[in-house]
N, CA, C and O atoms as a Maestro MAE file, in Angstrom:
{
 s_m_m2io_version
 :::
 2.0.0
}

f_m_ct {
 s_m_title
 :::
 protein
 m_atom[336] {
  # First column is atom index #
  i_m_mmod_type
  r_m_x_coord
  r_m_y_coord
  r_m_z_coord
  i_m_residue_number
  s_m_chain_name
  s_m_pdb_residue_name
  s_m_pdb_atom_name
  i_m_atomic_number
  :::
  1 25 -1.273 17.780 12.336 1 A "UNK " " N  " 7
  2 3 -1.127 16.606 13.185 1 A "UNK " " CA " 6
  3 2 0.276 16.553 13.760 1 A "UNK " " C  " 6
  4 15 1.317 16.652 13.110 1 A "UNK " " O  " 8
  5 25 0.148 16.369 15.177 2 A "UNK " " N  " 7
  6 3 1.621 15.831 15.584 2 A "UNK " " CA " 6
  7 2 2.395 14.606 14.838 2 A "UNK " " C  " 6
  8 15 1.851 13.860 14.025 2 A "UNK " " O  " 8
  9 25 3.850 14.516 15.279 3 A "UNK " " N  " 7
  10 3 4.345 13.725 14.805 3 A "UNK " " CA " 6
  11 2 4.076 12.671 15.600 3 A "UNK " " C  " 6
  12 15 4.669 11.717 15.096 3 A "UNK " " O  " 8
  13 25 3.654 12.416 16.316 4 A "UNK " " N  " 7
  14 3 3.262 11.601 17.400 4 A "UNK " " CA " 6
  15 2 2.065 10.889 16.540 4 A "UNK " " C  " 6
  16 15 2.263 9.772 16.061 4 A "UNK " " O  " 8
  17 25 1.153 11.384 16.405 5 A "UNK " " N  " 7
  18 3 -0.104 10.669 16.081 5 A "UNK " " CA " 6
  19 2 -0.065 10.729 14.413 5 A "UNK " " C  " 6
  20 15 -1.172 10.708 13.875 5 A "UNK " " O  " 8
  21 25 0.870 10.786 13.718 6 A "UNK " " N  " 7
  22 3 1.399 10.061 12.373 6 A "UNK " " CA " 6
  23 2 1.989 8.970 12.880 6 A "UNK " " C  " 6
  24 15 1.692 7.964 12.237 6 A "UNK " " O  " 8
  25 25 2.540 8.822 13.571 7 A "UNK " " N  " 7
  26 3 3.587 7.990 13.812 7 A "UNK " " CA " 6
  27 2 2.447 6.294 14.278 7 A "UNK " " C  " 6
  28 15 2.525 5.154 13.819 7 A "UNK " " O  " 8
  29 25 1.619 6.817 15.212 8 A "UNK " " N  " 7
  30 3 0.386 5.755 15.703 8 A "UNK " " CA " 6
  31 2 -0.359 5.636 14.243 8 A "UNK " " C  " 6
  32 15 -0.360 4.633 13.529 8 A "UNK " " O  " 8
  33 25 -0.928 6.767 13.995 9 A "UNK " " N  " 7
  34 3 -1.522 6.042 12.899 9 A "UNK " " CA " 6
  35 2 -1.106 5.552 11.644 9 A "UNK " " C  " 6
  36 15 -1.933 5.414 10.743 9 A "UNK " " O  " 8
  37 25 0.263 5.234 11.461 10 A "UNK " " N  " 7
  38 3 1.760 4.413 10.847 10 A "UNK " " CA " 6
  39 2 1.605 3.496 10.930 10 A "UNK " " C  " 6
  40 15 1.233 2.810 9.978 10 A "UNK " " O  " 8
  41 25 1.909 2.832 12.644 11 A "UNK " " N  " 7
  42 3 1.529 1.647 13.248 11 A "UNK " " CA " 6
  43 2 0.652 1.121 13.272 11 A "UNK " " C  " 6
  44 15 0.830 -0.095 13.343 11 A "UNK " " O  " 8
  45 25 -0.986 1.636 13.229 12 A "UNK " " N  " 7
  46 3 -2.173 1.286 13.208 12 A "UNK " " CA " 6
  47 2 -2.068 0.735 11.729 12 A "UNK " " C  " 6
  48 15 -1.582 -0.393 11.655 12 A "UNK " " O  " 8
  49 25 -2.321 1.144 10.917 13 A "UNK " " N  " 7
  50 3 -2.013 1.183 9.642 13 A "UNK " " CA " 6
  51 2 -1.427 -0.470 9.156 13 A "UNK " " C  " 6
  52 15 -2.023 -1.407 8.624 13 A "UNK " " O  " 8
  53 25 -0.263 -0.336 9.530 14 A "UNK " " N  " 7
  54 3 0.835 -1.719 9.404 14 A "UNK " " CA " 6
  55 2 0.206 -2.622 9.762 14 A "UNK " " C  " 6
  56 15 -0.073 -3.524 8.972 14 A "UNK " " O  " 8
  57 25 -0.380 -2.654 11.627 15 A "UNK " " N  " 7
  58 3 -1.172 -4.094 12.216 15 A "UNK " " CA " 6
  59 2 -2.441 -4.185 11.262 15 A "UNK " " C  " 6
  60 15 -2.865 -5.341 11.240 15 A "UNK " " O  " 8
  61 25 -3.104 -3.394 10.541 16 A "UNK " " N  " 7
  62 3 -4.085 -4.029 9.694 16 A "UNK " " CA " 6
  63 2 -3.978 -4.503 8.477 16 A "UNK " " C  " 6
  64 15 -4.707 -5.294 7.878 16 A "UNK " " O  " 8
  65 25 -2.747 -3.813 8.060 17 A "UNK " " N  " 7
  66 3 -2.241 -4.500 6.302 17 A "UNK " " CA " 6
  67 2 -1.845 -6.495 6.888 17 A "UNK " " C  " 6
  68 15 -2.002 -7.573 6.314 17 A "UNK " " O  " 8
  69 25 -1.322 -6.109 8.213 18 A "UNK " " N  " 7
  70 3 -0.835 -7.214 8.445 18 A "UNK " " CA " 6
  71 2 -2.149 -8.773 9.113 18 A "UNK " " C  " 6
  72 15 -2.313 -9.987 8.993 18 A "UNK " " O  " 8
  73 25 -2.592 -7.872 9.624 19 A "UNK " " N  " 7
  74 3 -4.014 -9.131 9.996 19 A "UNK " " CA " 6
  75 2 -4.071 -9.311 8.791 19 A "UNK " " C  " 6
  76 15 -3.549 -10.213 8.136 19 A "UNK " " O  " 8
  77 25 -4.946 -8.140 8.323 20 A "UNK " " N  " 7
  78 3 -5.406 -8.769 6.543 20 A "UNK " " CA " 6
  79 2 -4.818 -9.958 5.612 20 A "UNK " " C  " 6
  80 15 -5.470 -10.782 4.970 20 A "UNK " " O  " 8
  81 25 -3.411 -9.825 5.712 21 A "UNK " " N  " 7
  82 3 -2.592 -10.295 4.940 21 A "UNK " " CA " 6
  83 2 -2.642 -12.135 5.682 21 A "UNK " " C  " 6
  84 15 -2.944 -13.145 5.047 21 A "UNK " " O  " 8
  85 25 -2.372 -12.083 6.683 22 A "UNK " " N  " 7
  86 3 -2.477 -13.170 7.679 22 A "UNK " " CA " 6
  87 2 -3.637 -13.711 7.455 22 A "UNK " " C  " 6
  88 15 -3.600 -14.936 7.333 22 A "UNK " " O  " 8
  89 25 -5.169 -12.964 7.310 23 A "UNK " " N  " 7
  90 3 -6.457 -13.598 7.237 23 A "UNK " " CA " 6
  91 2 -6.551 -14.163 5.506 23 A "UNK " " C  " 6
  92 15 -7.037 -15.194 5.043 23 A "UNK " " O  " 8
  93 25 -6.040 -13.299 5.010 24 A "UNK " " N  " 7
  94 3 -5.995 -13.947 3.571 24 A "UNK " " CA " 6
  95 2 -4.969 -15.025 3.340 24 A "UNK " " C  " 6
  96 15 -5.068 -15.312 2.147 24 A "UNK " " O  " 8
  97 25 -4.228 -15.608 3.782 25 A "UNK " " N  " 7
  98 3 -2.922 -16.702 3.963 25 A "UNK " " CA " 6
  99 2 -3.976 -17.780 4.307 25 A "UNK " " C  " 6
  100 15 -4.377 -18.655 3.539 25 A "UNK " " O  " 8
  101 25 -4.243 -17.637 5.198 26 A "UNK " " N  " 7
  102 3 -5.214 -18.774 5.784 26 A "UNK " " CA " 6
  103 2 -6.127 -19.199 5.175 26 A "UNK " " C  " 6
  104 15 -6.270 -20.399 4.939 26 A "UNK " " O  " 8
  105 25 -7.179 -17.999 4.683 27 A "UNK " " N  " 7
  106 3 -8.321 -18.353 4.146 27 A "UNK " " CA " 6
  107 2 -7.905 -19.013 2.603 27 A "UNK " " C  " 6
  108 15 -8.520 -19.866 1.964 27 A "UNK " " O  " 8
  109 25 -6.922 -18.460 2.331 28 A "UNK " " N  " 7
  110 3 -6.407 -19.413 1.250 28 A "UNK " " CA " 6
  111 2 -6.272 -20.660 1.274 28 A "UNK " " C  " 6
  112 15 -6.999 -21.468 0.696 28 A "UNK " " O  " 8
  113 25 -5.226 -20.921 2.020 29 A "UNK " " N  " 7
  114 3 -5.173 -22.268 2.861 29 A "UNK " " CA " 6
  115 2 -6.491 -23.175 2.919 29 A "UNK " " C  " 6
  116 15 -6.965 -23.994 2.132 29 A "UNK " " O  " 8
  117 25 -6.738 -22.878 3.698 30 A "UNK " " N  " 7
  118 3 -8.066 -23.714 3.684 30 A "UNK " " CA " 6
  119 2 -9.226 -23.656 3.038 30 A "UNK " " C  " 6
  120 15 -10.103 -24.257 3.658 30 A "UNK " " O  " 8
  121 25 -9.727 -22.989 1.656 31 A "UNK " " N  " 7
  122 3 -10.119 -22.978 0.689 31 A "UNK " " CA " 6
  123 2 -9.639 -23.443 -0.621 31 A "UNK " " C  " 6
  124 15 -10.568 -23.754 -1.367 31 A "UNK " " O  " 8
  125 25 -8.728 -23.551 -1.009 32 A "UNK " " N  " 7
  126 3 -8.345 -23.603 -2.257 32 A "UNK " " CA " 6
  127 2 -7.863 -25.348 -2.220 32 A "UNK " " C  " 6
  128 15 -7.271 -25.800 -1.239 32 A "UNK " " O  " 8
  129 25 -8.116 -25.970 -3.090 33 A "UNK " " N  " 7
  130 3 -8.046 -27.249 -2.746 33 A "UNK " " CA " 6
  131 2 -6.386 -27.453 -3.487 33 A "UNK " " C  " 6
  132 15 -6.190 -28.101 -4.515 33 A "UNK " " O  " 8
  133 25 -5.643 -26.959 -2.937 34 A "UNK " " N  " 7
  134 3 -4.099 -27.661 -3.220 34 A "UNK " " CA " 6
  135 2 -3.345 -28.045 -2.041 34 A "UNK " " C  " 6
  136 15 -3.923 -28.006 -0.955 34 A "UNK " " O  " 8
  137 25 -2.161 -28.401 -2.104 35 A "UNK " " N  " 7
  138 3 -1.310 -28.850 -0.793 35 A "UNK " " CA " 6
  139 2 -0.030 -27.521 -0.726 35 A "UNK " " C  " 6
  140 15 0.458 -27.158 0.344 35 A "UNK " " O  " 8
  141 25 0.473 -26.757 -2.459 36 A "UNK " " N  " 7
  142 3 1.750 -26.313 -2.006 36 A "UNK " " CA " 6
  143 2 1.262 -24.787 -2.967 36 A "UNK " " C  " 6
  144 15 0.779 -24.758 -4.099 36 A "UNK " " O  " 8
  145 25 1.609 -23.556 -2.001 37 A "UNK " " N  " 7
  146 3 1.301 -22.127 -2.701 37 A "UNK " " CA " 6
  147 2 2.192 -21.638 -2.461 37 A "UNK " " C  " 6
  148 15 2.720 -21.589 -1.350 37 A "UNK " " O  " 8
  149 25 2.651 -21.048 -3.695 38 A "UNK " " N  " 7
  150 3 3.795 -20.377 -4.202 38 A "UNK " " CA " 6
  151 2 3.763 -18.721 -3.549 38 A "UNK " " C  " 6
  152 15 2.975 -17.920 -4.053 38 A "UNK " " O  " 8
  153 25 4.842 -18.212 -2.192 39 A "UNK " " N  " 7
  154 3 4.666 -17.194 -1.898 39 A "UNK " " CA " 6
  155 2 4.399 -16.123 -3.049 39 A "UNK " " C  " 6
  156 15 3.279 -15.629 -3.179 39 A "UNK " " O  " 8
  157 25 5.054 -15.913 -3.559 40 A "UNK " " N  " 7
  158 3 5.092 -15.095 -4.877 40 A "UNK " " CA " 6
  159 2 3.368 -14.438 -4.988 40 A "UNK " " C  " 6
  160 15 3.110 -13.250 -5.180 40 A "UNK " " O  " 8
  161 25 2.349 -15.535 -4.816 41 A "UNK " " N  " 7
  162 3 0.836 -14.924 -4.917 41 A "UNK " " CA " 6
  163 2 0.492 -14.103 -4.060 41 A "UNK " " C  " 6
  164 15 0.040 -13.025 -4.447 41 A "UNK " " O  " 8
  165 25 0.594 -14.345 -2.835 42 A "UNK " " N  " 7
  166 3 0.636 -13.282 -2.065 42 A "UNK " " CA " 6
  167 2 1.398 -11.906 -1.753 42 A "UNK " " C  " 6
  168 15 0.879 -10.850 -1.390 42 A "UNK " " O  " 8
  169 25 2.722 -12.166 -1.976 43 A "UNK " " N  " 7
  170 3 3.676 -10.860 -2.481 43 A "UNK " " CA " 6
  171 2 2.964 -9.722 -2.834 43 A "UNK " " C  " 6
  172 15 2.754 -8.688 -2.200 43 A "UNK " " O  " 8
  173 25 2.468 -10.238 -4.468 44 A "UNK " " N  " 7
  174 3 2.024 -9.577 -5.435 44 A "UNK " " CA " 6
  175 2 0.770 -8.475 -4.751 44 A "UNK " " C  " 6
  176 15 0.602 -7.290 -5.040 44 A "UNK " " O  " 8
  177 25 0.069 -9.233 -3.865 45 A "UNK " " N  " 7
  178 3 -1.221 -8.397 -3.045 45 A "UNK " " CA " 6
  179 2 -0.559 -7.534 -2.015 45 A "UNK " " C  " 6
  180 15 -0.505 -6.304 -2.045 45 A "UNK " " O  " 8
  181 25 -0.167 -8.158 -1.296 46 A "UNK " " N  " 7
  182 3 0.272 -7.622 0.014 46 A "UNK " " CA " 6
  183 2 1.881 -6.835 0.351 46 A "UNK " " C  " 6
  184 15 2.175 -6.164 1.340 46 A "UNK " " O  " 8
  185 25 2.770 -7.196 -0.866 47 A "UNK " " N  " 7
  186 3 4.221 -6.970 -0.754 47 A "UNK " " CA " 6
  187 2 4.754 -7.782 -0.141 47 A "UNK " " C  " 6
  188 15 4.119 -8.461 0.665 47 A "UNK " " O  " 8
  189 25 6.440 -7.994 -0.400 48 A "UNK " " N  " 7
  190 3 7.337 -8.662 0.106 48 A "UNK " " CA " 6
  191 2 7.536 -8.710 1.630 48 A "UNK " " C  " 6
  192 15 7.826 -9.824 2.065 48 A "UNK " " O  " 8
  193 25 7.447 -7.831 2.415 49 A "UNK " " N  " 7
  194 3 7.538 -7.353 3.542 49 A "UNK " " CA " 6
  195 2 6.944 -7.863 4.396 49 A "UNK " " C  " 6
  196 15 7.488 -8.616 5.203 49 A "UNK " " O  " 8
  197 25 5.392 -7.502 4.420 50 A "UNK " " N  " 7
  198 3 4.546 -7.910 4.556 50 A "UNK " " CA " 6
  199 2 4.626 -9.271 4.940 50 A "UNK " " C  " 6
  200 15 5.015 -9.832 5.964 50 A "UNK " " O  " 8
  201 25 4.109 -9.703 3.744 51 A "UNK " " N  " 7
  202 3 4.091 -11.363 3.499 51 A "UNK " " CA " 6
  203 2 5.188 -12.374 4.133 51 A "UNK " " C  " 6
  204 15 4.911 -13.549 4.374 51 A "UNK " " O  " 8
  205 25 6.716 -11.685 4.429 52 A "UNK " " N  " 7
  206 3 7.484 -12.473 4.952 52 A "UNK " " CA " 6
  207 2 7.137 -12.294 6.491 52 A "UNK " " C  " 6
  208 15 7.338 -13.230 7.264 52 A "UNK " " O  " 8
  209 25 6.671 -11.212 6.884 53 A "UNK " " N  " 7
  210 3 6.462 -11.148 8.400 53 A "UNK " " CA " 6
  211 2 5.430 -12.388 8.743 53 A "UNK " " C  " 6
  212 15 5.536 -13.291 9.574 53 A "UNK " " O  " 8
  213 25 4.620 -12.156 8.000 54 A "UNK " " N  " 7
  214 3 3.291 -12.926 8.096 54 A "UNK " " CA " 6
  215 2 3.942 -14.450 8.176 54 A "UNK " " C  " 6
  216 15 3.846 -15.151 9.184 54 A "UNK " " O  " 8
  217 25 4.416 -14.733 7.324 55 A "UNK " " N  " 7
  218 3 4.616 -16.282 6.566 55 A "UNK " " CA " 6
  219 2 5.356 -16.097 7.614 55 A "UNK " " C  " 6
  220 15 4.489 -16.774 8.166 55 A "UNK " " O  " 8
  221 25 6.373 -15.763 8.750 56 A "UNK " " N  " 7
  222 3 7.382 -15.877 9.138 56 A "UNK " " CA " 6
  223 2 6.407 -16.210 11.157 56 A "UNK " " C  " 6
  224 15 6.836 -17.054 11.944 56 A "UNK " " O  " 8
  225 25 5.426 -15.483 11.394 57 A "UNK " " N  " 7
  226 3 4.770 -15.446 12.147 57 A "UNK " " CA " 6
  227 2 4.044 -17.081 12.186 57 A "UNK " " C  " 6
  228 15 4.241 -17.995 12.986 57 A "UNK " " O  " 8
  229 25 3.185 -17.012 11.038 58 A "UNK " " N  " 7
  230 3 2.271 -18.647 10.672 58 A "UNK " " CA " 6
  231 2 3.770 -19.786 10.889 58 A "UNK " " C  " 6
  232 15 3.647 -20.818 11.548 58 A "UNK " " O  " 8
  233 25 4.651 -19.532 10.462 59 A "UNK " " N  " 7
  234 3 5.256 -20.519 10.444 59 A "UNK " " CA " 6
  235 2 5.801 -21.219 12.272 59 A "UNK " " C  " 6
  236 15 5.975 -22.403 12.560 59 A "UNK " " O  " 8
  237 25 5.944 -20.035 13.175 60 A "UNK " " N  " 7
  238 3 6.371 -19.713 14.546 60 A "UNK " " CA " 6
  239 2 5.161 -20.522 14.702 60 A "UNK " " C  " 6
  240 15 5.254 -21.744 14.592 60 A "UNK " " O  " 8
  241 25 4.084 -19.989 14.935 61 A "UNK " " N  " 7
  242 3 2.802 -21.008 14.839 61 A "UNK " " CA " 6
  243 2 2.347 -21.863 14.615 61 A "UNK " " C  " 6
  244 15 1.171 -22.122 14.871 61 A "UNK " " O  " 8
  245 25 3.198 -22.635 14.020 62 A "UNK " " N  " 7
  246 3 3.102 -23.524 13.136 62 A "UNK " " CA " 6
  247 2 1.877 -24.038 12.644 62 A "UNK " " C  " 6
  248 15 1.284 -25.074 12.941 62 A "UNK " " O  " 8
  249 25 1.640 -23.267 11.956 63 A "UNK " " N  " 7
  250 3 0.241 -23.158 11.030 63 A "UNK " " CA " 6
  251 2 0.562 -23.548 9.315 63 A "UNK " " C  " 6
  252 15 -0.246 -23.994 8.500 63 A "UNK " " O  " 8
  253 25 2.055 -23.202 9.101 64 A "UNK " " N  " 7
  254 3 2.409 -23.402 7.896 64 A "UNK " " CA " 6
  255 2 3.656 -23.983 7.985 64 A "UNK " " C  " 6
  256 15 4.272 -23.609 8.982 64 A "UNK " " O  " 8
  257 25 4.454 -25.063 7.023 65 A "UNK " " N  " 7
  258 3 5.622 -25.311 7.036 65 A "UNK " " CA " 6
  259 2 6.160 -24.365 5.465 65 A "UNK " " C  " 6
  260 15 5.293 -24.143 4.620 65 A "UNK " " O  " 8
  261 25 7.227 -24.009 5.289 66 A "UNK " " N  " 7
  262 3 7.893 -23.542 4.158 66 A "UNK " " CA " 6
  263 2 8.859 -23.866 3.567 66 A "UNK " " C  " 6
  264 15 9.702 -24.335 4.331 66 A "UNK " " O  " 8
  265 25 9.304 -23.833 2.050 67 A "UNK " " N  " 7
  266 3 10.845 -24.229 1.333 67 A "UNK " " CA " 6
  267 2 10.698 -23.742 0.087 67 A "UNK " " C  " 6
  268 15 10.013 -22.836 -0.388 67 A "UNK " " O  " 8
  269 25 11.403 -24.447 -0.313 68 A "UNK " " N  " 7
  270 3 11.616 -24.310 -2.081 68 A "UNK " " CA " 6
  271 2 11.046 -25.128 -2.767 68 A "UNK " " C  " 6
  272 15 10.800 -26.255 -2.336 68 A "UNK " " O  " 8
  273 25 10.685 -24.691 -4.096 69 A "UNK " " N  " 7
  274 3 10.080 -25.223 -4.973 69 A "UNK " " CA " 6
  275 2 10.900 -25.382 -6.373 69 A "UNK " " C  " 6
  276 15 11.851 -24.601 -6.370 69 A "UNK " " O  " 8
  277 25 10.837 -26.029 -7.375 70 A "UNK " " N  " 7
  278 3 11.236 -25.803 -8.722 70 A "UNK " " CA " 6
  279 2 9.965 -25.741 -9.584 70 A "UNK " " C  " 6
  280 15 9.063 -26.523 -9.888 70 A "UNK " " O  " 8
  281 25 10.388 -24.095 -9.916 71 A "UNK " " N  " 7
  282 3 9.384 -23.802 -10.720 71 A "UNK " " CA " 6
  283 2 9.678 -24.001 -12.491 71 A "UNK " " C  " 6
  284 15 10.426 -24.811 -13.038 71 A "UNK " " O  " 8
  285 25 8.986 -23.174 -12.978 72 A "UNK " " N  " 7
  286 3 8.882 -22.920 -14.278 72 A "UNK " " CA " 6
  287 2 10.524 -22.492 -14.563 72 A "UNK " " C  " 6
  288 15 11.090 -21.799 -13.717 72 A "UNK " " O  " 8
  289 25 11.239 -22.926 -15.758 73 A "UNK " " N  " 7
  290 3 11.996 -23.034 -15.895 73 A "UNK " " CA " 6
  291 2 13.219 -22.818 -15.137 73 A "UNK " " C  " 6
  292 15 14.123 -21.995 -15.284 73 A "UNK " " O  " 8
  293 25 13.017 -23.845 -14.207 74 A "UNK " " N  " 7
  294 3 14.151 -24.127 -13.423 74 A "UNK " " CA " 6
  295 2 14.405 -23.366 -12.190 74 A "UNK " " C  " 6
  296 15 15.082 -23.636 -11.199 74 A "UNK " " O  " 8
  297 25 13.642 -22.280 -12.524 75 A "UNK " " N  " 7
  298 3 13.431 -21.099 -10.931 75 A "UNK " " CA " 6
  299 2 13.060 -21.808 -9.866 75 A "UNK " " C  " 6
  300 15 12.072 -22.543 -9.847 75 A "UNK " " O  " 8
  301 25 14.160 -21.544 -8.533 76 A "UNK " " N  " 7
  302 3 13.352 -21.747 -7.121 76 A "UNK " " CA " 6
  303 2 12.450 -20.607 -6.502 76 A "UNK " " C  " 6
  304 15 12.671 -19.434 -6.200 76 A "UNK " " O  " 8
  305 25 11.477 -21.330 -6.446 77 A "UNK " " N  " 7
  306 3 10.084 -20.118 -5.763 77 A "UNK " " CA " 6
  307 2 10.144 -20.962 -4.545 77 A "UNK " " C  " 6
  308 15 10.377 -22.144 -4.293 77 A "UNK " " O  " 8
  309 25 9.748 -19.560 -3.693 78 A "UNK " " N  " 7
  310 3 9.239 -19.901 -2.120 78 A "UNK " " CA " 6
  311 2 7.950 -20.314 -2.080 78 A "UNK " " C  " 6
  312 15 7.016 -19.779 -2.678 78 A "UNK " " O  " 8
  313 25 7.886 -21.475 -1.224 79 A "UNK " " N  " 7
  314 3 6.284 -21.864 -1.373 79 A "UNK " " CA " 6
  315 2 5.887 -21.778 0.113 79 A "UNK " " C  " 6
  316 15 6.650 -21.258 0.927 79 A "UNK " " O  " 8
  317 25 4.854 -22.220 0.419 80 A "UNK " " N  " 7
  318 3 4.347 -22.544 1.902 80 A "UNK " " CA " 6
  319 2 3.189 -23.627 1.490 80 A "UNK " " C  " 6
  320 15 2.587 -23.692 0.419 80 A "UNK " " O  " 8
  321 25 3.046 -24.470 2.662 81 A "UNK " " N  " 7
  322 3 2.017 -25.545 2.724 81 A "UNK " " CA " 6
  323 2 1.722 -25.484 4.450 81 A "UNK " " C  " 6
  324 15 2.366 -25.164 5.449 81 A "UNK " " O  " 8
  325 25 0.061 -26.101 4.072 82 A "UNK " " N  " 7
  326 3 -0.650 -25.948 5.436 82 A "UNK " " CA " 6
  327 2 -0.152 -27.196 6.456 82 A "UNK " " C  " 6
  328 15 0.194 -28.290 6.011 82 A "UNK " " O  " 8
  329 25 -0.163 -26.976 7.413 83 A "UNK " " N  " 7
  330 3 0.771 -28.318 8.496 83 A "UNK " " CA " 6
  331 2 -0.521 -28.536 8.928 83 A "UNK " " C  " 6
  332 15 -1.270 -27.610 9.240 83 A "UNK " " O  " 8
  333 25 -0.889 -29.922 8.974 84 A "UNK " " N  " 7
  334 3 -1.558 -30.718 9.752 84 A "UNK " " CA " 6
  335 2 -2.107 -31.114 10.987 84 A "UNK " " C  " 6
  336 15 -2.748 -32.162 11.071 84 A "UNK " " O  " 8
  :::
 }
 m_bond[335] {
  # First column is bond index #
  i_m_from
  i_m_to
  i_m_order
  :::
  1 1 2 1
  2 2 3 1
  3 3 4 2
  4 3 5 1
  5 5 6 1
  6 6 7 1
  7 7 8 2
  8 7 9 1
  9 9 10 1
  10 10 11 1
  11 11 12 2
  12 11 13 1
  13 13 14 1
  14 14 15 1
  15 15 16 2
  16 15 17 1
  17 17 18 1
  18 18 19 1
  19 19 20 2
  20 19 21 1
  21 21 22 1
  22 22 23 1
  23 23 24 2
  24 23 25 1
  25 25 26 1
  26 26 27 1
  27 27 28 2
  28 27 29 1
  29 29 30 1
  30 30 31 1
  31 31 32 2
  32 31 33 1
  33 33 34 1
  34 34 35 1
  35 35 36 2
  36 35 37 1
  37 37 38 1
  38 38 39 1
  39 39 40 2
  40 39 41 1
  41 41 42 1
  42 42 43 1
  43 43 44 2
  44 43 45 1
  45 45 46 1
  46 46 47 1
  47 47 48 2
  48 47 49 1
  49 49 50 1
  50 50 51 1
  51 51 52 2
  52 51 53 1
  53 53 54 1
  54 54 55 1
  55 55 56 2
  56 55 57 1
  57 57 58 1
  58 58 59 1
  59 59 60 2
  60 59 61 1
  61 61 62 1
  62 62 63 1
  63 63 64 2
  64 63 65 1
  65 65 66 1
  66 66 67 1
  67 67 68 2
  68 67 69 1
  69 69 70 1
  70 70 71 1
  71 71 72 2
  72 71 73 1
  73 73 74 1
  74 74 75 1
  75 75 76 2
  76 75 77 1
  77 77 78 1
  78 78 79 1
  79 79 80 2
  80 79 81 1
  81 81 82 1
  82 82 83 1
  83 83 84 2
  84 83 85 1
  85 85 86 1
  86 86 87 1
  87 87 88 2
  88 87 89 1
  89 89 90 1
  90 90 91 1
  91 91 92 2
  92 91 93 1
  93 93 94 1
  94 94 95 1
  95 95 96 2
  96 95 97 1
  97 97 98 1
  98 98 99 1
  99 99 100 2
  100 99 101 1
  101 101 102 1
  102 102 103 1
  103 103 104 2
  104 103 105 1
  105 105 106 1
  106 106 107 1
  107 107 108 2
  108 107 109 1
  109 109 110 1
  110 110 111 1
  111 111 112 2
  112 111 113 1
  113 113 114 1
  114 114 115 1
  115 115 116 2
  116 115 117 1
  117 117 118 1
  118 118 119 1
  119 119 120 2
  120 119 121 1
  121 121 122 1
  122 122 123 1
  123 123 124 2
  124 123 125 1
  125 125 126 1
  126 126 127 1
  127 127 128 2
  128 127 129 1
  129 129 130 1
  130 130 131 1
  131 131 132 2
  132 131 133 1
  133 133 134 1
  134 134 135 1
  135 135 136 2
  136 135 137 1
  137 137 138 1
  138 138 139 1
  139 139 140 2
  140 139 141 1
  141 141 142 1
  142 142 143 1
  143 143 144 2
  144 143 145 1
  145 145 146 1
  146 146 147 1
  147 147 148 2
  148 147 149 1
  149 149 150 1
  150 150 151 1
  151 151 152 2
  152 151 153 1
  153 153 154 1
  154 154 155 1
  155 155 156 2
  156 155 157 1
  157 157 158 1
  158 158 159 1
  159 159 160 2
  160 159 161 1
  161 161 162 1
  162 162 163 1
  163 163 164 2
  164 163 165 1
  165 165 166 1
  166 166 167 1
  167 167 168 2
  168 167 169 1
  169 169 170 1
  170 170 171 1
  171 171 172 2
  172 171 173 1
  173 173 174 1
  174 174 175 1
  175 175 176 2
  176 175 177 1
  177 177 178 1
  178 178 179 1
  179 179 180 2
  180 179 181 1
  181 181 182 1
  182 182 183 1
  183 183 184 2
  184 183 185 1
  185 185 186 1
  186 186 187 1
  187 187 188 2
  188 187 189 1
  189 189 190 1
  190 190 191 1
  191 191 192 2
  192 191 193 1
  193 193 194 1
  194 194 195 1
  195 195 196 2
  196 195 197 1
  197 197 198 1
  198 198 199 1
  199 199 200 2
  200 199 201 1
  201 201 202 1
  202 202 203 1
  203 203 204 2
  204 203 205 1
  205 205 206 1
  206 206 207 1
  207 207 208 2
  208 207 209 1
  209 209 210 1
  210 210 211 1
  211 211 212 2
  212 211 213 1
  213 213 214 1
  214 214 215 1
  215 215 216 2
  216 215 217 1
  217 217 218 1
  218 218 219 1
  219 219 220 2
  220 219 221 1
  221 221 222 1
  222 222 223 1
  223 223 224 2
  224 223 225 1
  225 225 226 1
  226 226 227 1
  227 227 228 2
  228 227 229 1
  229 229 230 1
  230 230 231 1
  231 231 232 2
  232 231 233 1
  233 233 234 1
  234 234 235 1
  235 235 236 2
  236 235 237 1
  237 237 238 1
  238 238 239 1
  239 239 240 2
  240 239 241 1
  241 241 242 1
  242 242 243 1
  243 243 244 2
  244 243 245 1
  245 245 246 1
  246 246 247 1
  247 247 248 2
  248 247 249 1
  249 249 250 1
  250 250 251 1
  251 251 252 2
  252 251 253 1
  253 253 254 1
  254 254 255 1
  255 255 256 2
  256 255 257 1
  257 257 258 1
  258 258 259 1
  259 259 260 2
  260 259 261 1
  261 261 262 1
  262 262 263 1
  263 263 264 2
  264 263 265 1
  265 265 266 1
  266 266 267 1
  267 267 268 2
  268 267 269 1
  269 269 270 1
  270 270 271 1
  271 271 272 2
  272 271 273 1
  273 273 274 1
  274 274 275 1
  275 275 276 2
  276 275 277 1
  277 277 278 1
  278 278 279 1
  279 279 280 2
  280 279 281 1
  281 281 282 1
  282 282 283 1
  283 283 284 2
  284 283 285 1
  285 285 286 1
  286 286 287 1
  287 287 288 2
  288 287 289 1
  289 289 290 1
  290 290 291 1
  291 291 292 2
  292 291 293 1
  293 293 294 1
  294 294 295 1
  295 295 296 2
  296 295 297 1
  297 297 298 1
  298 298 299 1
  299 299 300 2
  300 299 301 1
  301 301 302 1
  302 302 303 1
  303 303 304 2
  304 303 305 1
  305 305 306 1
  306 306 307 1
  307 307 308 2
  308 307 309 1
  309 309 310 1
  310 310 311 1
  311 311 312 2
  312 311 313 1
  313 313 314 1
  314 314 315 1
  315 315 316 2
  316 315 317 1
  317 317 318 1
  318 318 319 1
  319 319 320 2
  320 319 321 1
  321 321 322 1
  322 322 323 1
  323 323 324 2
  324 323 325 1
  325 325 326 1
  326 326 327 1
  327 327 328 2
  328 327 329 1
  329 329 330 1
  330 330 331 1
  331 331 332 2
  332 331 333 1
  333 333 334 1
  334 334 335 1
  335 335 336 2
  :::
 }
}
């Protein structure tokens, strides 16, 4: 294979980890009956990377607002909640 068409199917690759990741944010969202989700759950599936593009995209959108949380002993976790 050229380096060319590694390189596309790199990119191809990325835009579907990334819908995915985006379709699962949401469908979370609006399934799961809470108000505040701790990025950290999604991380774990999708990676850090990922997930901040995403969360960083929904938020441009404003589909999600985001901050801090105090978690379990005293840790700040990143959360996100669905905007109205």
């Amino acid at each position: 294979r050229s380096k060319w068409r590694i390189h596309k199917d790199e990119e191809e690759a990325d835009v579907a980890i990334m819908e995915a990741c985006k379709a699962y944010v949401e469908a979370t969202l609006n399934t799961v009956g809470r108000e505040i989700f701790i990025v950290e759950q999604f991380e774990e599936r999708f990676g850090t990377d990922v997930v901040a593009k995403v969360i960083k995209q929904l938020k441009k959108d404003k589909v999600v607002s985001g901050g801090e949380h105090e978690g379990l002993n005293g840790e700040k976790v990143e959360i996100i909640r669905k905007r109205s």
